[in-house]
C-alpha positions as a Markdown table, in Angstrom:
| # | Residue | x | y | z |
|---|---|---|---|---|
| 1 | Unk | 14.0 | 25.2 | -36.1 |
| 2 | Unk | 10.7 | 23.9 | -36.1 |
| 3 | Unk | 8.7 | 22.0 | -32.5 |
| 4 | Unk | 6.4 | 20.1 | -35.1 |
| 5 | Unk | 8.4 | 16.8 | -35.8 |
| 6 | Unk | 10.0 | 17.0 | -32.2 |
| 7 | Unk | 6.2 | 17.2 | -31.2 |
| 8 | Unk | 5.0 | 14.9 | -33.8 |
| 9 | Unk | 7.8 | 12.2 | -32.5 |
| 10 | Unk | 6.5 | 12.7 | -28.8 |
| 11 | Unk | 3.4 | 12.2 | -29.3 |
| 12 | Unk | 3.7 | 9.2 | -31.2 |
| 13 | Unk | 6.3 | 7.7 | -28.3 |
| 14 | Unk | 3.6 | 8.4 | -26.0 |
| 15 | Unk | 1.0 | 6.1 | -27.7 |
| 16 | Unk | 3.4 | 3.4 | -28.3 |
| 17 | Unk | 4.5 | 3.8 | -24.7 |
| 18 | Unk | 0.8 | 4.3 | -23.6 |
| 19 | Unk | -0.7 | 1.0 | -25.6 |
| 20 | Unk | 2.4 | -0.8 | -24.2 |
| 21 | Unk | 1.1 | 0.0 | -20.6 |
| 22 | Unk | -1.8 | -1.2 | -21.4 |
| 23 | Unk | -0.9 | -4.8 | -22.9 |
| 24 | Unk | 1.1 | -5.1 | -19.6 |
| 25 | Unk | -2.0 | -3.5 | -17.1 |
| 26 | Unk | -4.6 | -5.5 | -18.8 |
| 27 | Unk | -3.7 | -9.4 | -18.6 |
| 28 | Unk | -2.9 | -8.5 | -14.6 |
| 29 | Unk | -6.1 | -6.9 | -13.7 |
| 30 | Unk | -8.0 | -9.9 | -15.7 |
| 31 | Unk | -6.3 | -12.0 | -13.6 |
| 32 | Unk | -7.6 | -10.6 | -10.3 |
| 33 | Unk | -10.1 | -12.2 | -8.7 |
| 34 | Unk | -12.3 | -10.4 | -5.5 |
| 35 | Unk | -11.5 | -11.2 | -1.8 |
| 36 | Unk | -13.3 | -14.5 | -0.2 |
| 37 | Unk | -16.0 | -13.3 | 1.7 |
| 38 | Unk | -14.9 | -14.4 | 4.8 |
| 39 | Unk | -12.2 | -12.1 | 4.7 |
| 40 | Unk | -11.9 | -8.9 | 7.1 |
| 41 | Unk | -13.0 | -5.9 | 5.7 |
| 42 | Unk | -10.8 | -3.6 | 5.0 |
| 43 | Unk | -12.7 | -1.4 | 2.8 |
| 44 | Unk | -13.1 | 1.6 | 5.3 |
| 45 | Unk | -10.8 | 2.7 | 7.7 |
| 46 | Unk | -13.9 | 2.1 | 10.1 |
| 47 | Unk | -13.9 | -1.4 | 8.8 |
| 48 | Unk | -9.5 | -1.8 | 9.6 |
| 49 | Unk | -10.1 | -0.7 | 13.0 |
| 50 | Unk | -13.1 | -3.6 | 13.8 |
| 51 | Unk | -10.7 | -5.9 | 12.6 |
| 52 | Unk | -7.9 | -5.1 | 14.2 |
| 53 | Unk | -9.3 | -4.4 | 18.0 |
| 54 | Unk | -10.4 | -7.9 | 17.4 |
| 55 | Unk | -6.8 | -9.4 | 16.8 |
| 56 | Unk | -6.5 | -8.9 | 20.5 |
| 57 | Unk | -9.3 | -11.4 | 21.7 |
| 58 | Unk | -9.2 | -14.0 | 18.4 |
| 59 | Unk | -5.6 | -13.7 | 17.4 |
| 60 | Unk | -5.3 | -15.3 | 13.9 |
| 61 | Unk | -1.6 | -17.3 | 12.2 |
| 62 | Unk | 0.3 | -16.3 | 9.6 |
| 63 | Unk | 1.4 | -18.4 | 6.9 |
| 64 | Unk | 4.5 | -16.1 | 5.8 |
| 65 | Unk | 7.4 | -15.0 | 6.6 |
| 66 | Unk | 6.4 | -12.6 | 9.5 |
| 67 | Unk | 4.8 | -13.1 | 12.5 |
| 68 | Unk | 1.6 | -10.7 | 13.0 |
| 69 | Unk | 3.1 | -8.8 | 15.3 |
| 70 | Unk | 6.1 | -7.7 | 12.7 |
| 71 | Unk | 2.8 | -7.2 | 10.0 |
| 72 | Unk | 1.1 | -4.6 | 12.3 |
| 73 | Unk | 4.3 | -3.1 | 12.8 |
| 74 | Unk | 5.3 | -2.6 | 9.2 |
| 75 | Unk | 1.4 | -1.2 | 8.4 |
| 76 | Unk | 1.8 | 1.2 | 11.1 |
| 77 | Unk | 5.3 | 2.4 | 10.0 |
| 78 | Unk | 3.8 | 2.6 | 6.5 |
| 79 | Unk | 0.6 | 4.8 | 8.3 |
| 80 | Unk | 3.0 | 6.8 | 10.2 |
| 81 | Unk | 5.7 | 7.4 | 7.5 |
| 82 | Unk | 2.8 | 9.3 | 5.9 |
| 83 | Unk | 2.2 | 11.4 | 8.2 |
| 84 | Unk | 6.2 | 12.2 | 9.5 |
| 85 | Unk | 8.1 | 11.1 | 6.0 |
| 86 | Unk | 9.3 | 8.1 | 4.7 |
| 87 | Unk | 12.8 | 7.2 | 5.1 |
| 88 | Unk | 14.2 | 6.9 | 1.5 |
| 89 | Unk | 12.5 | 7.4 | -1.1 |
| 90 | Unk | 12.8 | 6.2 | -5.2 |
| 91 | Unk | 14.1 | 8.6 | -7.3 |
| 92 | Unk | 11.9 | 11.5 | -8.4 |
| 93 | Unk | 11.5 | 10.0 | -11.7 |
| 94 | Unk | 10.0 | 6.6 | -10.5 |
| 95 | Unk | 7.6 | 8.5 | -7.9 |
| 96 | Unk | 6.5 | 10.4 | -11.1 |
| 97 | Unk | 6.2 | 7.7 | -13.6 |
| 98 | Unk | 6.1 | 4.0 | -12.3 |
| 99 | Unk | 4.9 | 4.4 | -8.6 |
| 100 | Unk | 1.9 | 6.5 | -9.7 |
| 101 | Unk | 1.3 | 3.7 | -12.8 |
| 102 | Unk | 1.5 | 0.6 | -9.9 |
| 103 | Unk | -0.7 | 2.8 | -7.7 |
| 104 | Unk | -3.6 | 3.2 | -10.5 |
| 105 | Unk | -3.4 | -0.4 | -11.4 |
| 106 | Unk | -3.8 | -1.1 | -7.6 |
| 107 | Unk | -6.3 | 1.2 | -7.3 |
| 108 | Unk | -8.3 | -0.1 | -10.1 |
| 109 | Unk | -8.1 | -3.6 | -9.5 |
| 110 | Unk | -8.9 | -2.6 | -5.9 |
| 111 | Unk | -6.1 | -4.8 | -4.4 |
| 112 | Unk | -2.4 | -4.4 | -3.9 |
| 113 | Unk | -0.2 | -6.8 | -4.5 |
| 114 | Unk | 3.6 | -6.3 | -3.2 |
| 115 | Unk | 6.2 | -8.6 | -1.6 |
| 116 | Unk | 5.0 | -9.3 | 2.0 |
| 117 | Unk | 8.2 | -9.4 | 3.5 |
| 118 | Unk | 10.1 | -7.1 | 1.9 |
| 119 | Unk | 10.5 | -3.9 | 4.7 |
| 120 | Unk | 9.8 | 0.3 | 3.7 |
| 121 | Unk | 12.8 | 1.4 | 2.1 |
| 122 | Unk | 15.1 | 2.7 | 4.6 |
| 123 | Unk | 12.9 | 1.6 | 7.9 |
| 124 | Unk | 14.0 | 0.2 | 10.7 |
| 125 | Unk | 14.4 | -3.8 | 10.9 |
| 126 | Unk | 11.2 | -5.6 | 13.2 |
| 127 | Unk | 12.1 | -8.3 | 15.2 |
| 128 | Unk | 10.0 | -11.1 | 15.4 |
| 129 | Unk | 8.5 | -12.3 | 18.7 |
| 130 | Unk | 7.1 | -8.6 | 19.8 |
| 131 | Unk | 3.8 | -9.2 | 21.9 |
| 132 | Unk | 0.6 | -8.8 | 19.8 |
| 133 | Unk | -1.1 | -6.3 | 21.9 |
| 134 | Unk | 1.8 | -3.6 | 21.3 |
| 135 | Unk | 0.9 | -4.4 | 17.9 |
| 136 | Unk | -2.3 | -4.1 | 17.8 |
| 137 | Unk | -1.9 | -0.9 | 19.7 |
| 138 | Unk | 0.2 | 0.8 | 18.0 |
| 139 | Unk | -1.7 | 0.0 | 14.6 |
| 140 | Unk | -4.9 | 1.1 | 16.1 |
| 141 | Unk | -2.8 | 4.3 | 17.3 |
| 142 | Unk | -1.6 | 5.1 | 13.5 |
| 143 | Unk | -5.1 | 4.6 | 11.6 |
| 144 | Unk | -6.4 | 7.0 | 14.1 |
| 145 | Unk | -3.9 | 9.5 | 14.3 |
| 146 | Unk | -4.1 | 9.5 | 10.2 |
| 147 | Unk | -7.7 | 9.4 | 10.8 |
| 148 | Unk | -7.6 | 12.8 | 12.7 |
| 149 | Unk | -5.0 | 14.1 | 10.5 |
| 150 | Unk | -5.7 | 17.2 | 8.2 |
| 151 | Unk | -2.8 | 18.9 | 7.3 |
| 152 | Unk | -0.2 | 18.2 | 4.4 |
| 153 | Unk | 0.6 | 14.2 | 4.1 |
| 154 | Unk | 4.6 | 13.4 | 3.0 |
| 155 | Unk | 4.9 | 11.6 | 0.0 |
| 156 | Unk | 4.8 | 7.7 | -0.7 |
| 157 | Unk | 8.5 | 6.6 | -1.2 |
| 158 | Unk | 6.8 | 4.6 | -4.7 |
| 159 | Unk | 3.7 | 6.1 | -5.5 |
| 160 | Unk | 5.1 | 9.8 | -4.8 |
| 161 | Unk | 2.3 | 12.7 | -3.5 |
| 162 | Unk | -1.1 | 11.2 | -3.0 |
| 163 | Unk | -4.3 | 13.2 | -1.4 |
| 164 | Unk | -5.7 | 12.0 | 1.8 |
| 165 | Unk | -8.2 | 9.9 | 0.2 |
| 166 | Unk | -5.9 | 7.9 | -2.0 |
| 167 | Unk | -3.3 | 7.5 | 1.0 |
| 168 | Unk | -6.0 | 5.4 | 2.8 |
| 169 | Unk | -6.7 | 3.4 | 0.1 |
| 170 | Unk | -3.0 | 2.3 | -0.2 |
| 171 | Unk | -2.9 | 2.0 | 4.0 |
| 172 | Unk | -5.9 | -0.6 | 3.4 |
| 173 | Unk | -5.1 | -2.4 | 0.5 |
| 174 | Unk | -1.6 | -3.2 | 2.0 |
| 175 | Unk | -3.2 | -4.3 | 5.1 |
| 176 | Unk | -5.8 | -6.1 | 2.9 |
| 177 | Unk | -2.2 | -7.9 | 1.0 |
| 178 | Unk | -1.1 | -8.7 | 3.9 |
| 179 | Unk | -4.2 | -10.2 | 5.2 |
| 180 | Unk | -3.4 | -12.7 | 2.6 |
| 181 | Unk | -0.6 | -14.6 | 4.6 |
| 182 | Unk | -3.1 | -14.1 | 8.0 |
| 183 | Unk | -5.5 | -17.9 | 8.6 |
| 184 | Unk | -8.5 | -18.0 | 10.9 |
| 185 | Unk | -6.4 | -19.4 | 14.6 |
């Protein structure tokens, strides 16, 4: 039995499938427009630290369902999960098809978009209320310990196994989403 139509018939599903993904990538990255300029900067890890050791003296409001506090909490367990492991992960199959497909629409567009309060799959609850400074702290604690960081990193729960590089551009861009729901005080 002949691999040719089998082959043939792959191939062709992988076009379809291919020109599909991009009809649905295309109309979403159009529609993305560039961060105000008086935004934070989050384009450099560098830059993420500025802005958050200045939470402490100027802290800003957010206009969503978490308080900042529970936000630098979430980005740090994010931070940290890649370095220690995430609790749950998708299934193999997502981490090697979708994730990886939402990561490089992300990463093109250079902005993630996600639902702001939904928690990391399998992580702890964060109470509203905490103090700020702990916050900020322990934020500031996970860039830098990621920062310092050169062995092996544990795979996103979505996006599946991402190189050092690529794992801080997520960590930014989902600070960078969340900064969306965070107004000057």
């Amino acid at each position: 039995m002949s691999d040719a139509p089998a082959d043939g018939t792959r191939r062709a599903a992988v076009r379809a499938l291919g020109g599909l993904t991009l009809v649905a990538v295309a109309p979403t990255i159009a529609a993305c427009a560039p961060r105000s300029p008086d935004m934070p900067a989050f384009a450099t890890t560098a830059d993420a630290l500025r802005t958050l050791e200045a939470l402490k003296a100027r802290p800003p409001k957010t206009l969503g369902a978490w308080d900042l506090a529970q936000v630098l909490h979430h980005a740090a367990q994010s931070v940290e999960y890649s370095l220690d492991g995430f609790p749950q992960l998708k299934p193999a199959w997502f981490r090697s098809t979708v994730g990886p497909l939402a990561f490089s629409v992300f990463s093109a567009r250079g902005r993630m978009s996600h639902g702001l309060a939904e928690p990391i799959p399998g992580a702890p609850a964060i109470a509203a209320g905490q103090a700020l400074d702990a916050a900020v702290d322990r934020m500031l604690a996970a860039l830098r310990r990621f920062d310092a960081h050169s062995g092996p990193l544990a795979p996103h729960f979505a996006y599946g196994a991402l190189d050092k590089k690529a794992f801080e551009r997520a960590h930014l861009m989902h600070l960078a989403n969340h900064w969306d729901e965070v107004a000057a005080a």
